[in-house]
TIDRENTI-920511 format. One record per residue (C-alpha): z, x, y; residue in three letters. Coordinates in pm, 1 decimal, m for minus. Each point is the difference from the previous one (the first is absolute). Layout:
<nodes>
(node (Z, X, Y), "ALA");
...
</nodes>
This chain:
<nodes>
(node (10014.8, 7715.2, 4688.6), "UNK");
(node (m117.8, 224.8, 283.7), "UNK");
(node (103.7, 324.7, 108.8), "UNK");
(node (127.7, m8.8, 369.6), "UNK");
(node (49.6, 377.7, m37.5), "UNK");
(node (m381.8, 46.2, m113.3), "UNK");
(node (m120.9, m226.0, 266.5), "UNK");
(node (118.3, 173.6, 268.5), "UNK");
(node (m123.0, 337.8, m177.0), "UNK");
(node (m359.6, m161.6, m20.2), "UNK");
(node (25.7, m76.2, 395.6), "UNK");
(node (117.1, 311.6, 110.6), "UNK");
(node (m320.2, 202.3, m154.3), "UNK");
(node (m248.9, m281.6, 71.4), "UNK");
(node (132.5, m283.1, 240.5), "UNK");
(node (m91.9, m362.4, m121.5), "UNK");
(node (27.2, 134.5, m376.6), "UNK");
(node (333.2, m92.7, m27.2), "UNK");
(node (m107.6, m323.0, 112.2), "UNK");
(node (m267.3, m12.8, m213.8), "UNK");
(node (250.2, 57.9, m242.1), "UNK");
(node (192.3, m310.2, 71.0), "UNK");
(node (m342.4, m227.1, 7.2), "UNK");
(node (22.1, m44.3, 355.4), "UNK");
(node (m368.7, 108.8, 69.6), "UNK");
(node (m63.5, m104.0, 395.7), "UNK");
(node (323.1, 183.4, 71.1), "UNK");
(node (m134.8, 282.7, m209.7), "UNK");
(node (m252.9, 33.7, 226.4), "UNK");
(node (140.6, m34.6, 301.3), "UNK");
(node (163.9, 312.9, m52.7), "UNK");
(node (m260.9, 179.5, m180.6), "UNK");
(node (m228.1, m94.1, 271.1), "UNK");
(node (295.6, 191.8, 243.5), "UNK");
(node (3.7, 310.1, m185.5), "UNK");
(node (m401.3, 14.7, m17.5), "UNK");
(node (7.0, m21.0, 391.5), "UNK");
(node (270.9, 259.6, 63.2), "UNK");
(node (m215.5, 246.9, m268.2), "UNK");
(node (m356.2, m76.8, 195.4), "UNK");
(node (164.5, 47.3, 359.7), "UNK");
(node (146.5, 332.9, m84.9), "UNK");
(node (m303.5, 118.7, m223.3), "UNK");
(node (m258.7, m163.7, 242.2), "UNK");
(node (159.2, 238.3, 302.0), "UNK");
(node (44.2, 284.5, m142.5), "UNK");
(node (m227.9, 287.9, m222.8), "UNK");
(node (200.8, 62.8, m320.8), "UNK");
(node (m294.9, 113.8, m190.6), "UNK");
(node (m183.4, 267.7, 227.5), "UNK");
(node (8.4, 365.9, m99.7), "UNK");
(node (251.6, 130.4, 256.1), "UNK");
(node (250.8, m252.5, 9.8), "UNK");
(node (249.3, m46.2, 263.6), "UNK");
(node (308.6, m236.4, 61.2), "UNK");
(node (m146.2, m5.9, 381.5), "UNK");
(node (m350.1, m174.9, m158.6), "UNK");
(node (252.0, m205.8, m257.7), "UNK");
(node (m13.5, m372.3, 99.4), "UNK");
(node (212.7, m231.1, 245.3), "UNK");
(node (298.8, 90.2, m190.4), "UNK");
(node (1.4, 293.4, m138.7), "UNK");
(node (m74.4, 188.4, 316.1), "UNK");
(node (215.2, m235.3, 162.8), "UNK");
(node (299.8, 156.8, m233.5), "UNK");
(node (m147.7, 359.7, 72.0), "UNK");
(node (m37.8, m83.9, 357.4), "UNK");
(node (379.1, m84.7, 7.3), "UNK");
(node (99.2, 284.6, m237.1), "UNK");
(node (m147.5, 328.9, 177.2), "UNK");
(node (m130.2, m150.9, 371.0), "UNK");
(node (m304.7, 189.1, m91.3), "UNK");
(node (m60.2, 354.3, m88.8), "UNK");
(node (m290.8, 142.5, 220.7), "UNK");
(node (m3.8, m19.7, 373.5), "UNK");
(node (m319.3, m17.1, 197.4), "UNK");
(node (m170.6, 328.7, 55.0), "UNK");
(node (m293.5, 147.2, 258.6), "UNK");
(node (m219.5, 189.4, m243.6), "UNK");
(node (m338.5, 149.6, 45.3), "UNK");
(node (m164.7, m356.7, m62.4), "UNK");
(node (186.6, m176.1, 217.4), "UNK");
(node (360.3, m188.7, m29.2), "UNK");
(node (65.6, m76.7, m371.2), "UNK");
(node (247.9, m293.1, 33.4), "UNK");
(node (323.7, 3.6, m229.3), "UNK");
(node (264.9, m215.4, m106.4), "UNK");
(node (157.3, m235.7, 313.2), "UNK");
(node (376.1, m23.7, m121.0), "UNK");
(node (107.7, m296.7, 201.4), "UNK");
(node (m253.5, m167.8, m136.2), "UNK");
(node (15.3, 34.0, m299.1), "UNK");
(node (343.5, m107.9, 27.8), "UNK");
(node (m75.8, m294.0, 113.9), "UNK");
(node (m298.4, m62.8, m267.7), "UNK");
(node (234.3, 121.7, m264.7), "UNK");
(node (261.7, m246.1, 114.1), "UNK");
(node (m211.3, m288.4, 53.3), "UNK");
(node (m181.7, 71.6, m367.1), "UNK");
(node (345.6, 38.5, m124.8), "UNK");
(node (103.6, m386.2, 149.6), "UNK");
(node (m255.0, m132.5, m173.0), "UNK");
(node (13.0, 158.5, m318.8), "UNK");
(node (384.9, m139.5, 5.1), "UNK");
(node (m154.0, m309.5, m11.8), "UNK");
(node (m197.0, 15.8, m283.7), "UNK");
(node (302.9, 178.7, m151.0), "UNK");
(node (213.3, m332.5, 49.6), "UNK");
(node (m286.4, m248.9, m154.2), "UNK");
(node (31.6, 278.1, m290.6), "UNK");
(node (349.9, m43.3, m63.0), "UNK");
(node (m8.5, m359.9, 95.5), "UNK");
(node (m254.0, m6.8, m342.1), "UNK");
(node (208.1, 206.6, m226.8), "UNK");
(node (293.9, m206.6, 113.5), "UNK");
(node (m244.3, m317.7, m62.2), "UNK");
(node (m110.9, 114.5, m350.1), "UNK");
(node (336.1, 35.5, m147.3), "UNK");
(node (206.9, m310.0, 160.8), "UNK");
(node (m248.0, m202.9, m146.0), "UNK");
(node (m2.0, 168.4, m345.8), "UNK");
(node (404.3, m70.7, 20.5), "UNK");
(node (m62.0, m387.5, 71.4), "UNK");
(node (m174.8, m33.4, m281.2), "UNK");
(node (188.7, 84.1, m240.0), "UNK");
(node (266.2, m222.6, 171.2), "UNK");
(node (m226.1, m288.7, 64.1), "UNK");
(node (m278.6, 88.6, m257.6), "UNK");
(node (m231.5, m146.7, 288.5), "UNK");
(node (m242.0, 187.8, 202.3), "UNK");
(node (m30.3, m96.7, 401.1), "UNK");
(node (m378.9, m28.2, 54.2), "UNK");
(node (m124.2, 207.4, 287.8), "UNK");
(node (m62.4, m329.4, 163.9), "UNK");
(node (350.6, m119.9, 38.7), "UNK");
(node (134.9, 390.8, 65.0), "UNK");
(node (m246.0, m40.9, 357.4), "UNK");
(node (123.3, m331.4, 76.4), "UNK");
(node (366.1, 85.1, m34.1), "UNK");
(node (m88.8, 345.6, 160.8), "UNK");
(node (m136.6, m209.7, 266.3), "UNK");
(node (254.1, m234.1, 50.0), "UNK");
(node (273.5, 248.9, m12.6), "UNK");
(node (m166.2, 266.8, 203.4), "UNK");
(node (m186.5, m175.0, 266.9), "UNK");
(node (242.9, 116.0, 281.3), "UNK");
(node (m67.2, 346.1, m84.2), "UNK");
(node (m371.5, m44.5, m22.6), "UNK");
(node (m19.4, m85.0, 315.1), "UNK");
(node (232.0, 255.9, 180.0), "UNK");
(node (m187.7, 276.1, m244.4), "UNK");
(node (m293.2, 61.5, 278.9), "UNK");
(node (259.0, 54.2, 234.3), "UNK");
(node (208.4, 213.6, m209.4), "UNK");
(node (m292.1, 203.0, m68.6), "UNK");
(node (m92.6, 112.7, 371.5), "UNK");
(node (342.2, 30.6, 65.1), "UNK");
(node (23.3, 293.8, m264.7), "UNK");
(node (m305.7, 143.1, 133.2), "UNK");
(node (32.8, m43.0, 366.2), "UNK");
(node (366.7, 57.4, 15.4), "UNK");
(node (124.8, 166.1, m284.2), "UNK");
(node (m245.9, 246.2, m46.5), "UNK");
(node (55.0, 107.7, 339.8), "UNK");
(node (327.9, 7.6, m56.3), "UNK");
(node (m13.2, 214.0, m292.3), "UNK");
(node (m291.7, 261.1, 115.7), "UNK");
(node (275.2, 76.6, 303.5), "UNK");
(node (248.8, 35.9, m168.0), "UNK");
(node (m145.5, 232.7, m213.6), "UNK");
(node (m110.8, 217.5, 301.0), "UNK");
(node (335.9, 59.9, 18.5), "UNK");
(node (m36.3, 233.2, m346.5), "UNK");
(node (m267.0, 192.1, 138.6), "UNK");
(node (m125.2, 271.3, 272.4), "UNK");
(node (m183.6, m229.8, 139.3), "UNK");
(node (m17.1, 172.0, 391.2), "UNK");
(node (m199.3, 159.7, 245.9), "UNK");
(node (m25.3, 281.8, m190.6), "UNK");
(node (m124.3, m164.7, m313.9), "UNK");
(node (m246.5, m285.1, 169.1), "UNK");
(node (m294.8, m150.8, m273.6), "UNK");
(node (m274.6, 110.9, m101.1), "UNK");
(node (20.5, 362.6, 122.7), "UNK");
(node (328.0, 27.3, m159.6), "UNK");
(node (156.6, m153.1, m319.4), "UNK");
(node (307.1, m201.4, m3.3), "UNK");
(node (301.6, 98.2, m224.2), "UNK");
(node (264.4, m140.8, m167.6), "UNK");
(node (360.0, 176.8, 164.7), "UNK");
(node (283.1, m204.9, m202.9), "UNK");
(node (296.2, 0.3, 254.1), "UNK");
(node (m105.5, 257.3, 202.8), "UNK");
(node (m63.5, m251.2, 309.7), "UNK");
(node (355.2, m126.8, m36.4), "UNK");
(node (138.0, 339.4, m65.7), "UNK");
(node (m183.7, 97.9, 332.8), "UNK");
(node (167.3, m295.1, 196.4), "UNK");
(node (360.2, 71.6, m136.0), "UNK");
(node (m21.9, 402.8, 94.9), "UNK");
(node (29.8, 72.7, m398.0), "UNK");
(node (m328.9, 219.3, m53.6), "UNK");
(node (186.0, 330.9, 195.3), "UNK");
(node (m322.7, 28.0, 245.9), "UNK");
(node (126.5, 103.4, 344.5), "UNK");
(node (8.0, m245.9, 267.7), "UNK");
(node (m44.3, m255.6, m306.7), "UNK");
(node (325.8, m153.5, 140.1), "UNK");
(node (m174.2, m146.0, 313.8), "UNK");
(node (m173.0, m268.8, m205.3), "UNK");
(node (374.5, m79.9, m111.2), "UNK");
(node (78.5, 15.4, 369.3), "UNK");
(node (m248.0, m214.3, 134.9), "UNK");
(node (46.7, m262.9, m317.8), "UNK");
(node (331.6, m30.5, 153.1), "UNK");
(node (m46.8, m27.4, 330.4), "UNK");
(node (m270.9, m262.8, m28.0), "UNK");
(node (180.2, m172.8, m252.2), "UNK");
(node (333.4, m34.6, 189.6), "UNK");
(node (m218.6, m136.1, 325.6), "UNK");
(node (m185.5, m213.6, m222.9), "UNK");
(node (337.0, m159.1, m158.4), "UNK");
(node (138.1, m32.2, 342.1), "UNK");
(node (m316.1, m179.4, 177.4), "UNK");
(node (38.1, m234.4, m325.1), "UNK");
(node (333.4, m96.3, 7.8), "UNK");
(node (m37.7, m76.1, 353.1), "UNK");
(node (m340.1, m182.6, 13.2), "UNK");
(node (138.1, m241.7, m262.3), "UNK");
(node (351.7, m17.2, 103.1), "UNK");
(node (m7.1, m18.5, 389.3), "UNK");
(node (m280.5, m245.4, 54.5), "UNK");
(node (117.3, m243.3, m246.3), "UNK");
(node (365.9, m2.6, 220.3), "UNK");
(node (m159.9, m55.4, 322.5), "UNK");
(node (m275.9, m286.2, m166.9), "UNK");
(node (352.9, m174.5, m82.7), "UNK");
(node (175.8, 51.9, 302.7), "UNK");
(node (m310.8, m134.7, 186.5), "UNK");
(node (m39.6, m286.2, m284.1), "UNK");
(node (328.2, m96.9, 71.3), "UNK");
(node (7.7, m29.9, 388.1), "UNK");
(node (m293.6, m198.8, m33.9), "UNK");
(node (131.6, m241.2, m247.6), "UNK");
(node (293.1, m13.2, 232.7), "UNK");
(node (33.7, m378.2, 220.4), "UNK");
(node (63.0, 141.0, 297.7), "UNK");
(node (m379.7, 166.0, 1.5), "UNK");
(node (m186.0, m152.6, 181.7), "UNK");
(node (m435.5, 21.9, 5.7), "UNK");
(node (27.1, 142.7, m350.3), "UNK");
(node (m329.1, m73.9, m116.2), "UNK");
(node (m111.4, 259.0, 330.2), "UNK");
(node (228.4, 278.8, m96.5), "UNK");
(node (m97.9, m23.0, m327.6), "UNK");
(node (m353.4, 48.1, 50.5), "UNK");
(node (67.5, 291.0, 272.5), "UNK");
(node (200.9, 140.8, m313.1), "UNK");
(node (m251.4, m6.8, m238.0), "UNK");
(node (m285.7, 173.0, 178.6), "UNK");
(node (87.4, 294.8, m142.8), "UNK");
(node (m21.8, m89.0, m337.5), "UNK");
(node (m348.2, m226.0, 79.4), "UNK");
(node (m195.4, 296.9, 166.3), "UNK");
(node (m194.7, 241.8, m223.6), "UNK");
(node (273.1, 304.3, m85.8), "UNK");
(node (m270.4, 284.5, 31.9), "UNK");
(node (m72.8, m154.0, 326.6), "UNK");
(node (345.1, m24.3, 116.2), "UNK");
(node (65.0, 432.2, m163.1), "UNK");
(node (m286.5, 80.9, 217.0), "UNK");
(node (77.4, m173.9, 315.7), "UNK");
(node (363.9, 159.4, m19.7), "UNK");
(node (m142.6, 313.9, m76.7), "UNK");
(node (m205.2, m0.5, 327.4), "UNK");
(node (337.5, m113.4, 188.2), "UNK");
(node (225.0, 280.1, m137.1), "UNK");
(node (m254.7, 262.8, 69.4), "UNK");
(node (130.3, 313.0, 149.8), "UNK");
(node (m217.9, 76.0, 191.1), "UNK");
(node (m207.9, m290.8, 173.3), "UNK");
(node (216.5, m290.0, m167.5), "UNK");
(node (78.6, m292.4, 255.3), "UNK");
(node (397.8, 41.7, m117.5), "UNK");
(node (30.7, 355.0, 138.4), "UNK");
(node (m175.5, m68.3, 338.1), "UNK");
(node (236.6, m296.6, 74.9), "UNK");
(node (308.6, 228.1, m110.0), "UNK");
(node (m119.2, 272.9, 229.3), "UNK");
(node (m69.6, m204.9, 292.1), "UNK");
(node (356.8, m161.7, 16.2), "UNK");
(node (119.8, 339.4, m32.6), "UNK");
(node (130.8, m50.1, m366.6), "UNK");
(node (m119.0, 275.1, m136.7), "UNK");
(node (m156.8, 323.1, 202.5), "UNK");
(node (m184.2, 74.6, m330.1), "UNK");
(node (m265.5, m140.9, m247.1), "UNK");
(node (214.7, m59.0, m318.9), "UNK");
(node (m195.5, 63.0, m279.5), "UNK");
(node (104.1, m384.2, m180.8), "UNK");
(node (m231.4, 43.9, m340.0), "UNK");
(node (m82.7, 429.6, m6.9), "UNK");
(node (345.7, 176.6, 134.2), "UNK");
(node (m9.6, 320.5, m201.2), "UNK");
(node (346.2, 90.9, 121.9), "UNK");
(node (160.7, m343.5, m70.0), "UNK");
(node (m122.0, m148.2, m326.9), "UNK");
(node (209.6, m279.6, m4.8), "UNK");
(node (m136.9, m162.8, 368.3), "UNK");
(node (m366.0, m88.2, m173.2), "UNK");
(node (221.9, m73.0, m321.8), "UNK");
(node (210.2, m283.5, 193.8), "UNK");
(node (m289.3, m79.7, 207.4), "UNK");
(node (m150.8, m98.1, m359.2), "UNK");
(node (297.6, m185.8, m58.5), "UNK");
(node (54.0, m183.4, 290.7), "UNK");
(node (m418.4, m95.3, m30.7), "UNK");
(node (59.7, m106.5, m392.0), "UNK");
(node (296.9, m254.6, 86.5), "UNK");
(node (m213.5, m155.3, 290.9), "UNK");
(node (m267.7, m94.2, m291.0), "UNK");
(node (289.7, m51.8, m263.4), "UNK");
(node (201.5, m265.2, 197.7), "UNK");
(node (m215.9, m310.5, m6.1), "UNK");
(node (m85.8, m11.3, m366.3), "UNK");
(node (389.0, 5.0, m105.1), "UNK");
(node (64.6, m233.5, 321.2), "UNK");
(node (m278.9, m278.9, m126.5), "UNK");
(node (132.2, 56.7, m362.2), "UNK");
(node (379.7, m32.1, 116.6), "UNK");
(node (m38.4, m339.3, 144.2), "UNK");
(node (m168.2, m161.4, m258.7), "UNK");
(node (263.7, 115.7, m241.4), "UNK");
(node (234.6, m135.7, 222.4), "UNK");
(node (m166.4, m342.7, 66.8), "UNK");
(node (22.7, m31.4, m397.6), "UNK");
(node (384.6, 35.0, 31.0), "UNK");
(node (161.9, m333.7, m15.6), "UNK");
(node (162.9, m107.8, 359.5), "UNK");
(node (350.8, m151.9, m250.5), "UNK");
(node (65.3, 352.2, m33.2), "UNK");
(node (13.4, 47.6, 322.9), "UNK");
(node (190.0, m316.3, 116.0), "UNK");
(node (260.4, 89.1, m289.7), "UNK");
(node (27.0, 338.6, 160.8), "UNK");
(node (84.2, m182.7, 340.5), "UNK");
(node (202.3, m248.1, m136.9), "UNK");
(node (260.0, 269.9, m165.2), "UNK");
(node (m31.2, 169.5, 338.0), "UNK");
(node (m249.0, 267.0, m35.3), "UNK");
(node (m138.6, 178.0, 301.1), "UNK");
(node (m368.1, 71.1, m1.8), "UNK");
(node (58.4, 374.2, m42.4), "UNK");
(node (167.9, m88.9, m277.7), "UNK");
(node (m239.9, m249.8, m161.9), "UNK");
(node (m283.8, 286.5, 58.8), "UNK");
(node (188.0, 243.6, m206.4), "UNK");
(node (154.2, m207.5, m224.3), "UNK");
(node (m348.3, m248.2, m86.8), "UNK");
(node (m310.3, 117.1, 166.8), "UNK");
(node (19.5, 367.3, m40.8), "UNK");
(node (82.4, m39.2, m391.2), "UNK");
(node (m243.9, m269.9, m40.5), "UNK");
(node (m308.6, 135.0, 188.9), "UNK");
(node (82.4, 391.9, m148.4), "UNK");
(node (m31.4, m161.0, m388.2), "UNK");
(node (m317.2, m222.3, 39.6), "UNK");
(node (m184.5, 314.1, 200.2), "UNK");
(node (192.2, 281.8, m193.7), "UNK");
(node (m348.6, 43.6, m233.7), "UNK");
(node (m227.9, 24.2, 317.3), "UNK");
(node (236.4, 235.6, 179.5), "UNK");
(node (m33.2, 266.3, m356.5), "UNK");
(node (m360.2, m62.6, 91.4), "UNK");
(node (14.5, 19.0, 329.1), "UNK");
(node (174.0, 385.6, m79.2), "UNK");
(node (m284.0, 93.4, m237.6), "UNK");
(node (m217.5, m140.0, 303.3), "UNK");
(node (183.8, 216.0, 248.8), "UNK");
(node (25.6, 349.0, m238.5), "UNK");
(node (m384.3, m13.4, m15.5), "UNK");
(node (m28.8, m111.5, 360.4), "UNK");
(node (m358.2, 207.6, 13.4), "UNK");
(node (m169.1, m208.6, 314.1), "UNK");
(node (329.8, 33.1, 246.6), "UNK");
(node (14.0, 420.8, m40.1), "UNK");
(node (m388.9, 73.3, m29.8), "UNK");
(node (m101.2, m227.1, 313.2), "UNK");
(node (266.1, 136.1, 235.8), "UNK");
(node (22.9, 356.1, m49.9), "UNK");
(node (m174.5, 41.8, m336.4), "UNK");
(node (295.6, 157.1, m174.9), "UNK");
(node (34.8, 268.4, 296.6), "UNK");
(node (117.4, 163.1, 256.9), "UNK");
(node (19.3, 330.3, m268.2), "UNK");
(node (303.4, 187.7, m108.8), "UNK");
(node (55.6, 371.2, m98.9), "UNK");
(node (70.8, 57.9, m347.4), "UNK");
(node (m152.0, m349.9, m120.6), "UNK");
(node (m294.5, 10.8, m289.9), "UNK");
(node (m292.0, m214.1, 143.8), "UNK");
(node (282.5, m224.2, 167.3), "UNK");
(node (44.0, m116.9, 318.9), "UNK");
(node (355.2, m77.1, 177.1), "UNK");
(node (m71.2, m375.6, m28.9), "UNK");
(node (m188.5, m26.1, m332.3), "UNK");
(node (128.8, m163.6, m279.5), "UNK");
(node (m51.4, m15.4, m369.6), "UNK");
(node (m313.2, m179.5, 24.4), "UNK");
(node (m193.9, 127.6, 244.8), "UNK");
(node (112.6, 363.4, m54.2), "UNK");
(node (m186.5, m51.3, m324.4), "UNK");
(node (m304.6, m167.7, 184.6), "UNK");
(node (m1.8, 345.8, 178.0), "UNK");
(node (18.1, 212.3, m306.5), "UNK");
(node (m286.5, m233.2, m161.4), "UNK");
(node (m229.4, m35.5, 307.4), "UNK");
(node (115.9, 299.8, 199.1), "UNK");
(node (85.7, 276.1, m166.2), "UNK");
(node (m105.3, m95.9, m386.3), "UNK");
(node (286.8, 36.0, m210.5), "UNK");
(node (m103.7, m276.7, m214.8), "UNK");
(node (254.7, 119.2, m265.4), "UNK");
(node (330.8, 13.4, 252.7), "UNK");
(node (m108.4, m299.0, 132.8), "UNK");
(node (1.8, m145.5, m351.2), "UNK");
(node (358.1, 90.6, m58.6), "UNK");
(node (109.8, m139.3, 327.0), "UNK");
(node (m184.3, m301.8, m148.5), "UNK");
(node (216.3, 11.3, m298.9), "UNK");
(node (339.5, 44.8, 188.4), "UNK");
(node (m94.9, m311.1, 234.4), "UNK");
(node (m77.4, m212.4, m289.0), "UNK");
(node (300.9, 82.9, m223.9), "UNK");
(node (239.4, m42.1, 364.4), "UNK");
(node (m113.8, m362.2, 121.8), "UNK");
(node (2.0, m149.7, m377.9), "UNK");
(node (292.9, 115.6, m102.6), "UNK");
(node (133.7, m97.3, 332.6), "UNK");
(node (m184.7, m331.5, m96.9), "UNK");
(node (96.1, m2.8, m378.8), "UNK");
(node (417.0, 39.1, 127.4), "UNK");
(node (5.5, m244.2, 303.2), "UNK");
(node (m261.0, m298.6, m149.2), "UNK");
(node (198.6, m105.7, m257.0), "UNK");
(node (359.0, m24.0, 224.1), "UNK");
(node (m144.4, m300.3, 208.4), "UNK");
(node (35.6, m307.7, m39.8), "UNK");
(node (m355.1, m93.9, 21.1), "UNK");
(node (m43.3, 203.0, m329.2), "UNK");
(node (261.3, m116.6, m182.7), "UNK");
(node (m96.5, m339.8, 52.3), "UNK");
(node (m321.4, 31.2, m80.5), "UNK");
(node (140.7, 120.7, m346.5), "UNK");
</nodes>
């Protein structure tokens, strides 16, 4: 009889000996072979046995834990001899995050063995038969292969997305600023202060304007959202529909002419616009003025006095690029709708206004329903249509590093490349992330798409 219990106390000191245990000897080293790695890597990169040791001369992951721990301890300084350099917090984040990622992996083929070690003891004493190390990799194998081959690709994914992911929103929990910029300074760890900053709760005076401009910013950015997802989706219908319509005639023409928006490069289009709404030397204001329109420049993208003319000039701009995609989408939802509906409808007297409310508005809204909650998370991080026609401006009294026009996203381009409040910007980060998925998270599973999928 075997011990499952003393297996899987053999593995967790040295991995394999549980396996070892079990007579399973190529498994056994397998995982011994693991463990030998993970000690050489960290031993290998590091100086454990010097006189003055240091968890900043430890190896890959032990200063990698450090690193994450304290974000360094000594700044650079300008001494006598020259600069002595110091500790460079955000990156030792990022090496203490990336260490970390890895030694999670060696953490799961550890548990994965102590797991191993005693399952095997449990069979048998069930089966009183041992599975040779053989069969365990074929069945592994055979069992596994999908996940051995999406493995490399989960792998960069964690590093290349997650850990991003991660090192910013940890920013968020630090003073990472201006103020406190690597190597000259060190980074520290603030808790909630950021977010206690933000929501006026830390009693500094004039702390409420970052609860101010949050607000503002936030309420343009909800509004620019709604509409840039709603609106253009309504008039790619209305236009779907009139084309669909038998009485059009020449509708391959008027659907090309209609597309063109849609087809030409969007930065292009942003900067071409911007050009034509210039107040000062834009084509739109010279025509107005010499028909006697206007007896002024109007300011279309910058009036200071009028925030909301660039704001529905950014509007008006974002629904001529929004149409055609909705428009194009519309009709080929509609050509998939059965033409019996239709002839029933006409048969029991339906007009066509009522067979578009009654069966092509219901059936077009729940096969596009999950690319319109897209098409919102699309439109609340609409970066390229704010920053390449007035670059979050014209500016505003009593806004922090916010411009009349900016929303979420680029007002925290602005406090990242701008004015370097990496930390703010992190928690802006946070509040945009936790918004659009659990906008995503509530409205996803409601359609129909979803449900049937499930």
């Amino acid at each position: 009889m075997k011990k499952p219990f003393l297996a899987g106390i053999f593995s967790t000191i040295l991995w394999g000996s549980g396996q070892l245990y079990n007579k399973q000897y190529l498994k056994a080293l397998f995982f011994f072979f693991v463990q030998v790695v993970m000690i050489a890597i960290e031993l290998i990169g590091g100086n454990y046995f010097g006189s003055n040791f240091h968890w900043r001369n430890a190896g890959i992951f032990g200063r990698g834990i450090w690193g994450v721990i304290t974000l360094g301890t000594e700044p650079s300084r300008m001494t006598l001899d020259g600069l002595t350099p110091g500790d460079h917090s955000t990156m030792l984040l990022i090496q203490g995050l990336i260490a970390i990622l890895f030694l999670s992996l060696f953490v799961i083929v550890w548990i994965i063995n102590i797991f191993d070690a005693y399952k095997t003891a449990k069979e048998f004493n069930e089966t009183k038969e041992i599975v040779t190390s053989i069969v365990w990799l074929k069945a592994v194998w055979e069992k596994s292969f999908a996940y051995f081959i999406i493995l490399p690709a989960a792998i960069m994914m964690m590093f290349f997305t997650l850990m991003p992911l991660i090192a910013s929103f940890l920013i968020a929990f630090t003073n990472f600023n201006i103020n406190n910029l690597p190597p000259a300074n060190v980074v520290e760890w603030r808790g909630l202060q950021n977010f206690r900053t933000l929501f006026a709760m830390d009693g500094i005076p004039g702390g409420d304007l970052w609860l101010h401009t949050f607000i503002q910013v936030f309420i343009w950015t909800l509004i620019q959202a709604i509409i840039m997802s709603i609106v253009p989706f309504a008039i790619g219908l209305v236009q779907a529909v009139i084309l669909n319509n038998k009485r059009v005639k020449f509708k391959k023409l008027f659907r090309s002419l209609l597309i063109l928006p849609w087809a030409i490069p969007g930065m292009l289009t942003l900067l071409n616009f911007r050009e034509v709404f210039n107040g000062t030397f834009g084509p739109l204001n010279r025509v107005l003025l010499e028909w006697g329109i206007i007896s002024e420049n109007i300011h279309w993208l910058g009036d200071v006095h009028n925030i909301w003319l660039p704001r529905m000039t950014i509007l008006a701009i974002g629904l001529w690029l929004g149409f055609p995609h909705w428009m194009a989408m519309s009709s080929g939802v509609m050509t998939a709708i059965p033409k019996d509906i239709y002839e029933a409808a006409e048969i029991d007297g339906a007009s066509e206004r009522q067979q578009f409310w009654r069966i092509t508005l219901p059936l077009v809204v729940a096969a596009v329903a999950p690319l319109l909650i897209m098409g919102f998370s699309g439109a609340f991080n609409n970066f390229g249509l704010i920053y390449f026609l007035t670059g979050g401006g014209p500016q505003v009294a009593g806004l922090i590093h916010a411009g009349g026009t900016d929303i979420l996203i680029t007002w925290i381009f602005g406090l990242t490349m701008e004015s370097r409040m990496y930390n703010m910007a992190s928690v802006m980060s946070i509040f945009i992330f936790i918004l659009v998925a659990s906008m995503a998270l509530w409205q996803l599973p409601k359609t129909r798409a979803f449900k049937e999928d499930n």
